[in-house]
LODRENMAR-820874 format. One record per residue (C-alpha): x, y, z; residue number from 1. Coordinates in pm, 1 decimal, decimal comma, always signed. Last residue first. Layout:
N
<X:X | Y:Y | Z:Z | nr:NUM>
...
This chain:
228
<X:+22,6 | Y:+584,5 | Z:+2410,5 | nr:228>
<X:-282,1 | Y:+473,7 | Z:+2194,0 | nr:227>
<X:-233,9 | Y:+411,7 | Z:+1843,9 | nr:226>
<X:-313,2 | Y:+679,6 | Z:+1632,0 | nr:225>
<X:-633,2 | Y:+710,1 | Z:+1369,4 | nr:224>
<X:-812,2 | Y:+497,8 | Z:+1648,6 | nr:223>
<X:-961,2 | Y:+122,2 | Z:+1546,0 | nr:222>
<X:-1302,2 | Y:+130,8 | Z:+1492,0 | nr:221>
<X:-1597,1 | Y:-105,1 | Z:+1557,0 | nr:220>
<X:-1991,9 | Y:-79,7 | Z:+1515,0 | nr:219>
<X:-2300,7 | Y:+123,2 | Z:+1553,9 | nr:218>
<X:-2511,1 | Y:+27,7 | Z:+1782,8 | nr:217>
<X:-2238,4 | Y:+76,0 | Z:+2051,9 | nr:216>
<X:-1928,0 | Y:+253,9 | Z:+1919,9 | nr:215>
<X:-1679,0 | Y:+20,3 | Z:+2023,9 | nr:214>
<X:-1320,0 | Y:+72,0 | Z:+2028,6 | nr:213>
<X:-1098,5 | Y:-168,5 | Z:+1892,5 | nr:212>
<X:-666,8 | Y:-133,7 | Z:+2052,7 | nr:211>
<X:-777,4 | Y:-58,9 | Z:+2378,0 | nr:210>
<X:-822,8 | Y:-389,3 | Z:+2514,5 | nr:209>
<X:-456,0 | Y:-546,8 | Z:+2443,7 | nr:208>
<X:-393,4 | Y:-755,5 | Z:+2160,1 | nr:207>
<X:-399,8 | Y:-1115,6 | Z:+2237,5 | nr:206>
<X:-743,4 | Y:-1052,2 | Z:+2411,3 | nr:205>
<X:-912,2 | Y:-733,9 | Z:+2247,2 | nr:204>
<X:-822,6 | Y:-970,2 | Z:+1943,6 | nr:203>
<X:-1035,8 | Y:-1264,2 | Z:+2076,1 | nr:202>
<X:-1298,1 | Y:-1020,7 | Z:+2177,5 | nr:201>
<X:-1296,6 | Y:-855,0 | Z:+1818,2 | nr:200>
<X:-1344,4 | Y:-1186,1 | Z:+1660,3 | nr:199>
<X:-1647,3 | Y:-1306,9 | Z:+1923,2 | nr:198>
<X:-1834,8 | Y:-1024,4 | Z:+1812,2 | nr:197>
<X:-1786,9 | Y:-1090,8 | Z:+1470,6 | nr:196>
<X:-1914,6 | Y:-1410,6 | Z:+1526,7 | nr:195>
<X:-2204,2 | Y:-1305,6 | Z:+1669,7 | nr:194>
<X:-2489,7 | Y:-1429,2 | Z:+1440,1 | nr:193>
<X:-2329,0 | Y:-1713,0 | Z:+1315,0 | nr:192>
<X:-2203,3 | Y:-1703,1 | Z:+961,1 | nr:191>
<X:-2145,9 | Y:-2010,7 | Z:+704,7 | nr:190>
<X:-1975,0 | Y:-1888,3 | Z:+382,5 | nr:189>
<X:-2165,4 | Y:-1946,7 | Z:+67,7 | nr:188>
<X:-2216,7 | Y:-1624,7 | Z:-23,8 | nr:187>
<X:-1897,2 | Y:-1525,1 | Z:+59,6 | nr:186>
<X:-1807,6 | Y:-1426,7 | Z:+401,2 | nr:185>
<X:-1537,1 | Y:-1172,4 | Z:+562,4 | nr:184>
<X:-1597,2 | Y:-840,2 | Z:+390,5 | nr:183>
<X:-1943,7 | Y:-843,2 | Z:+341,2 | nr:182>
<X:-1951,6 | Y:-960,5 | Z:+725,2 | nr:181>
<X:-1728,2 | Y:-645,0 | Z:+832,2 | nr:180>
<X:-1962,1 | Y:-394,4 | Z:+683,6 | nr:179>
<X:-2327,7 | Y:-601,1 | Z:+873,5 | nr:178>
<X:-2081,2 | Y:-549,0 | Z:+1153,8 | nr:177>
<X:-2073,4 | Y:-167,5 | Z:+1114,6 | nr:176>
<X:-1739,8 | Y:-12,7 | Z:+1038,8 | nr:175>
<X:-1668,2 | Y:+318,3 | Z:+1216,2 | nr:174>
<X:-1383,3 | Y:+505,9 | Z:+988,2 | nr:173>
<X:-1046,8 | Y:+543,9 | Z:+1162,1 | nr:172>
<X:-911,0 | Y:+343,9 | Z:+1088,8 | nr:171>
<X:-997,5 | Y:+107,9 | Z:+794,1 | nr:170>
<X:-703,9 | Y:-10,5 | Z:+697,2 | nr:169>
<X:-666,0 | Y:-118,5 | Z:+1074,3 | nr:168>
<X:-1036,4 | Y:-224,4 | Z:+1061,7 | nr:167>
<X:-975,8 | Y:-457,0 | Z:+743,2 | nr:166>
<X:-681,9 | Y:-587,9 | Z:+908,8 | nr:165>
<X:-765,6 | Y:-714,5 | Z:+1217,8 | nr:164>
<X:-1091,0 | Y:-829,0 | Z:+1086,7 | nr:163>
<X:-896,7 | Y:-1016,1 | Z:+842,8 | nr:162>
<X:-679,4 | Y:-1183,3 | Z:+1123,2 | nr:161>
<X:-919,6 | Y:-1274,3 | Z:+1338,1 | nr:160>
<X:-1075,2 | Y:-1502,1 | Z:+1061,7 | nr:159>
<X:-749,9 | Y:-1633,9 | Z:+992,7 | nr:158>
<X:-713,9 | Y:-1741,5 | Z:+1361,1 | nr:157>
<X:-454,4 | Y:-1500,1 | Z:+1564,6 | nr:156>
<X:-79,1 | Y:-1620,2 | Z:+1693,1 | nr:155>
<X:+113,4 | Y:-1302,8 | Z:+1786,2 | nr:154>
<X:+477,0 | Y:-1297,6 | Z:+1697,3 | nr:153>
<X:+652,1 | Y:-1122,1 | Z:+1980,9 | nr:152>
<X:+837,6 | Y:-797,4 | Z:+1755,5 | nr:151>
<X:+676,9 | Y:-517,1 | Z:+1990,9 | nr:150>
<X:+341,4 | Y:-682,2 | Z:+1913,2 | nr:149>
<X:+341,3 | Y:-955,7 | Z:+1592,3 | nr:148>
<X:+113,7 | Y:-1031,5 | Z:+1329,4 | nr:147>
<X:+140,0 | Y:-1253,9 | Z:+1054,2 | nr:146>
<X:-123,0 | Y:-1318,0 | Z:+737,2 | nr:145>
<X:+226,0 | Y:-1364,8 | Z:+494,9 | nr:144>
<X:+129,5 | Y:-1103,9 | Z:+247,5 | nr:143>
<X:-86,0 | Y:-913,8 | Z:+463,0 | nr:142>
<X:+200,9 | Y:-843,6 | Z:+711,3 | nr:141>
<X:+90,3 | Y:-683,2 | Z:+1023,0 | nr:140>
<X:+350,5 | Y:-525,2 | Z:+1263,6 | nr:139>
<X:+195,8 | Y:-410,4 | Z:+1610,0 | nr:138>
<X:+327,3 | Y:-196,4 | Z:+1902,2 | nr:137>
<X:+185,6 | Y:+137,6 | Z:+1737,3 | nr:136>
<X:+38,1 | Y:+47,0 | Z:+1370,9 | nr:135>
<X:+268,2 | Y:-69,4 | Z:+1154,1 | nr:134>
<X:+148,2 | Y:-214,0 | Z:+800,7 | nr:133>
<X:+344,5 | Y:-439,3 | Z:+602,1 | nr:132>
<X:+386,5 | Y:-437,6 | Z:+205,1 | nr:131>
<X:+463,3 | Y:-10,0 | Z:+237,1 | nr:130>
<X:+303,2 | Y:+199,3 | Z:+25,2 | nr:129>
<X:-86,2 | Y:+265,6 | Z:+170,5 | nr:128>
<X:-290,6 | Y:+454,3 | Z:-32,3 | nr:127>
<X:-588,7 | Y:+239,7 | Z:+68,7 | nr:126>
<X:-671,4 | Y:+193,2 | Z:-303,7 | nr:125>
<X:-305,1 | Y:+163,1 | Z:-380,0 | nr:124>
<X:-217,2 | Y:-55,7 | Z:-110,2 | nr:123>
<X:-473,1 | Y:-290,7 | Z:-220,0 | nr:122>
<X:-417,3 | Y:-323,6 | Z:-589,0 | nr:121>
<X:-68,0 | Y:-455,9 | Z:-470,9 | nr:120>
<X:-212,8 | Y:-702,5 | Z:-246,0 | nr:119>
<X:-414,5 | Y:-852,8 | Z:-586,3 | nr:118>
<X:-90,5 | Y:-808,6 | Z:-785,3 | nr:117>
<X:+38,3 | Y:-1060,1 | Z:-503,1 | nr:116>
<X:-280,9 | Y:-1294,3 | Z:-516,6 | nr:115>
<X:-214,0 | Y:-1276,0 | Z:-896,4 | nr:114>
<X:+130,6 | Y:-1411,5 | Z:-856,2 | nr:113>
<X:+111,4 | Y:-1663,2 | Z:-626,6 | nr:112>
<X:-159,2 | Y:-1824,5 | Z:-848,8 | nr:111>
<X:+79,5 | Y:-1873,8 | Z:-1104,8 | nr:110>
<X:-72,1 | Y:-1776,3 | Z:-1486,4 | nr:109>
<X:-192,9 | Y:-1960,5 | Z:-1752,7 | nr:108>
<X:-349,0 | Y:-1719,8 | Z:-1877,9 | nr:107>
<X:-236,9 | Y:-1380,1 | Z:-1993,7 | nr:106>
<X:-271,3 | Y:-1132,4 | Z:-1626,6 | nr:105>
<X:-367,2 | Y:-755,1 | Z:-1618,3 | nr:104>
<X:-402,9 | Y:-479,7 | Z:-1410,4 | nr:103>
<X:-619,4 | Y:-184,1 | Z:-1323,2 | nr:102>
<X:-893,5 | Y:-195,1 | Z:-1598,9 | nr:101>
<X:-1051,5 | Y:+111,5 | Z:-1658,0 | nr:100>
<X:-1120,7 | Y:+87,9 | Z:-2053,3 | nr:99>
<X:-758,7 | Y:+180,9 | Z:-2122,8 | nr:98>
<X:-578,8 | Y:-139,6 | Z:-1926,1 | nr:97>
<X:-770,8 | Y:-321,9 | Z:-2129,6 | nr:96>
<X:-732,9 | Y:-192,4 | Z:-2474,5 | nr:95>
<X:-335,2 | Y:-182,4 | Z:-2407,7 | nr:94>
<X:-381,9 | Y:-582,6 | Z:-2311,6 | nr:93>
<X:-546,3 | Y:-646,2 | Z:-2623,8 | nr:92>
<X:-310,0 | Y:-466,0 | Z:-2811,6 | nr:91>
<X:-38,3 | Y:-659,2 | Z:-2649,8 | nr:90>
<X:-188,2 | Y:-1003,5 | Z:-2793,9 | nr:89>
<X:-186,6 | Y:-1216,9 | Z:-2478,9 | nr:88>
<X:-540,6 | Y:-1293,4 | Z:-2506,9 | nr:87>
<X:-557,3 | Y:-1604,5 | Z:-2260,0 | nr:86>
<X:-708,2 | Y:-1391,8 | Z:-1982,2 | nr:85>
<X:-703,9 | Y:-1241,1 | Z:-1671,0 | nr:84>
<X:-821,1 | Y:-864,8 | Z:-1623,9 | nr:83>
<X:-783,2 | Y:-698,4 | Z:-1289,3 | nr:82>
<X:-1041,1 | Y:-487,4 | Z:-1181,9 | nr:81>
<X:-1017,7 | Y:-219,6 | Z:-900,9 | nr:80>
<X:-1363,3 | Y:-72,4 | Z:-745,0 | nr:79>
<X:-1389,6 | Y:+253,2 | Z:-878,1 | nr:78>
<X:-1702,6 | Y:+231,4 | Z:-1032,9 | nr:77>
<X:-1886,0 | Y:+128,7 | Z:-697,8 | nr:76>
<X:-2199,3 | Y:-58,5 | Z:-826,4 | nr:75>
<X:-2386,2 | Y:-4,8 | Z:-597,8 | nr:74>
<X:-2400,3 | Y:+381,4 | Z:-508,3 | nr:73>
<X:-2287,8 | Y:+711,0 | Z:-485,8 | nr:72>
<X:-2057,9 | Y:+675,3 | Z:-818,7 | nr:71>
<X:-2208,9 | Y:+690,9 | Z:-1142,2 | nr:70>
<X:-2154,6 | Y:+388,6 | Z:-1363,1 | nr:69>
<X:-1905,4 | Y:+450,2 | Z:-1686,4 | nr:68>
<X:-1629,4 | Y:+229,1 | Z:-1531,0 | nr:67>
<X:-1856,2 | Y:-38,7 | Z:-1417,2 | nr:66>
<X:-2056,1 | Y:-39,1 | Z:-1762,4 | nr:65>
<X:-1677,7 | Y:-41,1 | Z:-1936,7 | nr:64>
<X:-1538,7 | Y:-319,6 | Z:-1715,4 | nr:63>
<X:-1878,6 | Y:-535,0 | Z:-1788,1 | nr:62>
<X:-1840,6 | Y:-420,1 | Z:-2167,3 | nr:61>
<X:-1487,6 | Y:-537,3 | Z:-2131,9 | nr:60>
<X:-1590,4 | Y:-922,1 | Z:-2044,4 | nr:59>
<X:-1685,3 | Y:-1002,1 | Z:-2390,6 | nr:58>
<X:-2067,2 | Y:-1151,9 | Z:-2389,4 | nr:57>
<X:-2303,2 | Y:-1381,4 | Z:-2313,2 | nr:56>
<X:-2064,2 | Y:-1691,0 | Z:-2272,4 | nr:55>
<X:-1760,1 | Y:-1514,8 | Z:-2142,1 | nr:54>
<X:-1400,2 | Y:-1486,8 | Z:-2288,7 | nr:53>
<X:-1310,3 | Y:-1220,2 | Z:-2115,8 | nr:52>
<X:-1231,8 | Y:-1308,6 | Z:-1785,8 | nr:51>
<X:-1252,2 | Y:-1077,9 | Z:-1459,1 | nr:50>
<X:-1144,5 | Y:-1056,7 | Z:-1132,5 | nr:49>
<X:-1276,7 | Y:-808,3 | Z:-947,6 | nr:48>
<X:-1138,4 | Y:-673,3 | Z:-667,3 | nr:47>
<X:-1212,2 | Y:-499,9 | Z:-360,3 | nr:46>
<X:-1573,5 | Y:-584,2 | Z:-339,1 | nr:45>
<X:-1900,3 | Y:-406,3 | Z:-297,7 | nr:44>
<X:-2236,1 | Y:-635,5 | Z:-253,5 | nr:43>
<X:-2503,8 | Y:-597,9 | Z:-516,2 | nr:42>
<X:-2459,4 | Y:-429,0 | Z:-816,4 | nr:41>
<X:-2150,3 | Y:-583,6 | Z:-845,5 | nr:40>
<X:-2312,2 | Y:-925,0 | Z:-779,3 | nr:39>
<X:-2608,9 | Y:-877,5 | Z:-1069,0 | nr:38>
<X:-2304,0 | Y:-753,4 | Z:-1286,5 | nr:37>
<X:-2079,2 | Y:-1046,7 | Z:-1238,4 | nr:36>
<X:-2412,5 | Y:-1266,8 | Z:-1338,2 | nr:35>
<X:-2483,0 | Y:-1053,9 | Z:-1644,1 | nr:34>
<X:-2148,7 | Y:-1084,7 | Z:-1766,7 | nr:33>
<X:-2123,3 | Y:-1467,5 | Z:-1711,6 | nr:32>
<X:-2001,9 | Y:-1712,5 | Z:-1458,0 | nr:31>
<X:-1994,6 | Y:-1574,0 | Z:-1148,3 | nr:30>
<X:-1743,2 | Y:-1656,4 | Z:-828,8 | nr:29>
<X:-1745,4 | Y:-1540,5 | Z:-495,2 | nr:28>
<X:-1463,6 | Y:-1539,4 | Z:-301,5 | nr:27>
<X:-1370,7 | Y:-1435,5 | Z:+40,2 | nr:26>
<X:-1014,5 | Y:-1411,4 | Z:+134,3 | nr:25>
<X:-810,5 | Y:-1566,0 | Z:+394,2 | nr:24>
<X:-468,9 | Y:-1699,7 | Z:+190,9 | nr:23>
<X:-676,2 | Y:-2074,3 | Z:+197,3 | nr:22>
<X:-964,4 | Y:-1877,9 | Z:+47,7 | nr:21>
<X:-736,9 | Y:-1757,7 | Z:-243,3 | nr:20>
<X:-620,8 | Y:-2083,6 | Z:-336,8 | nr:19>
<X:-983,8 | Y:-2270,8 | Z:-335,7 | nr:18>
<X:-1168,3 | Y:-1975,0 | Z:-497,6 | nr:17>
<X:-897,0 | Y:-1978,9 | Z:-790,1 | nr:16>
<X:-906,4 | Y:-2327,3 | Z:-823,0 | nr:15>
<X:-1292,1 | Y:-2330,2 | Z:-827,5 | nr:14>
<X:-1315,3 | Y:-2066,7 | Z:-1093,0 | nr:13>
<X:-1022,8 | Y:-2231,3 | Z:-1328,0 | nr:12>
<X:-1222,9 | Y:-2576,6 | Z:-1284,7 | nr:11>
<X:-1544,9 | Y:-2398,2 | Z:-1376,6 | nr:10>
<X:-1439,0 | Y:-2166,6 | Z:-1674,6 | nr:9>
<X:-1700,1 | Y:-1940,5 | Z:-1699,1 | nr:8>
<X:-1493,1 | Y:-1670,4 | Z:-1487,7 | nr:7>
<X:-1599,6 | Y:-1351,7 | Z:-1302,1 | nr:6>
<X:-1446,5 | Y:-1403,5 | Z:-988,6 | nr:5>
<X:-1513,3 | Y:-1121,6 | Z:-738,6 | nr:4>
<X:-1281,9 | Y:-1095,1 | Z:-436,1 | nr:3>
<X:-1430,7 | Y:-967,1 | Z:-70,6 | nr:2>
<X:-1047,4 | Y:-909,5 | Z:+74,4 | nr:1>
């Protein structure tokens, strides 16, 4: 996942982008409301995460201008948000969950368990139930970041891994590689010009050849239905 952290709180920021980039996602991290805003507007992400207690102002009026944005365009007013902060008043919560917000978490909180609310955001924008996706021959687990084909674990870099699953949630929507990059790399990440390119071929590899399609100039797509 491309995960926003919108969090003045430097040592909370970098622990956060340290544990959730060792579980494979790509984390920026901003430091006030205009700051979260300028990225929103941006690049899309899957989740924000957002703190409160900001320097230039309470985080909700970021949540509200997200939620009150037209969609069509950056920034994406549905994309989820999930509130952490040290307000643990249940009023406060109830006010954040009805300005848009999609979850919330009182500080201090385990790690574990906001990277598993984050999964859970996940399936619901994808509108997929189940924790582990199957897909033909394959079972991929997002939780754990394991794959396996007709119940052989498959051994695949983390990098190969998210583009495995971002085009399997995808499917069977086209996603350009410029799409897949956003996804992959944060700001500071360091991207060679084909490395997605070299991603799919590893998969193609360890996962058979049919399994991404290419639609050349265009991008990669995994079919709706596996192929028989």
């Amino acid at each position: 996942m491309r995960v926003l952290v919108v969090e003045d709180d430097e040592g909370i920021a970098a622990g956060l982008a340290a544990h959730l980039g060792r579980a494979g996602h790509a984390v920026d991290c901003t430091a006030t409301v205009a700051e979260g805003w300028r990225a929103l507007a941006g690049e899309p992400y899957d989740v924000v995460l957002l703190d409160l207690g900001l320097p230039d102002g309470d985080g909700s009026t970021l949540l509200r201008r997200l939620r009150d944005t037209l969609p069509g365009r950056l920034p994406d007013p549905a994309t989820p948000i999930l509130i952490m902060t040290a307000r643990d008043q249940v009023a406060s919560r109830i006010a954040g969950l009805d300005l848009g917000a999609d979850d919330y978490l009182t500080k201090p909180f385990d790690p574990d368990e906001l990277a598993a609310r984050m999964r859970a955001l996940r399936r619901r924008t994808t509108g997929r139930p189940q924790a582990t996706i199957r897909y033909g021959e394959l079972e991929i687990d997002p939780a754990a970041r394991t794959v396996s084909r007709s119940g052989v674990p498959v051994e695949l870099a983390s990098r190969e891994f998210s583009v495995l699953l971002a085009l399997v949630e995808a499917r069977p929507r086209v996603l350009s590689r410029a799409q897949m990059e956003t996804q992959l790399y944060n700001w500071d990440g360091g991207l060679e010009s084909n490395a997605i390119e070299v991603h799919v071929h590893h998969l193609r590899r360890k996962l058979g050849e049919s399994l991404i399609r290419t639609v050349r100039g265009v991008g990669y797509y995994v079919p709706a239905e596996p192929t028989r």
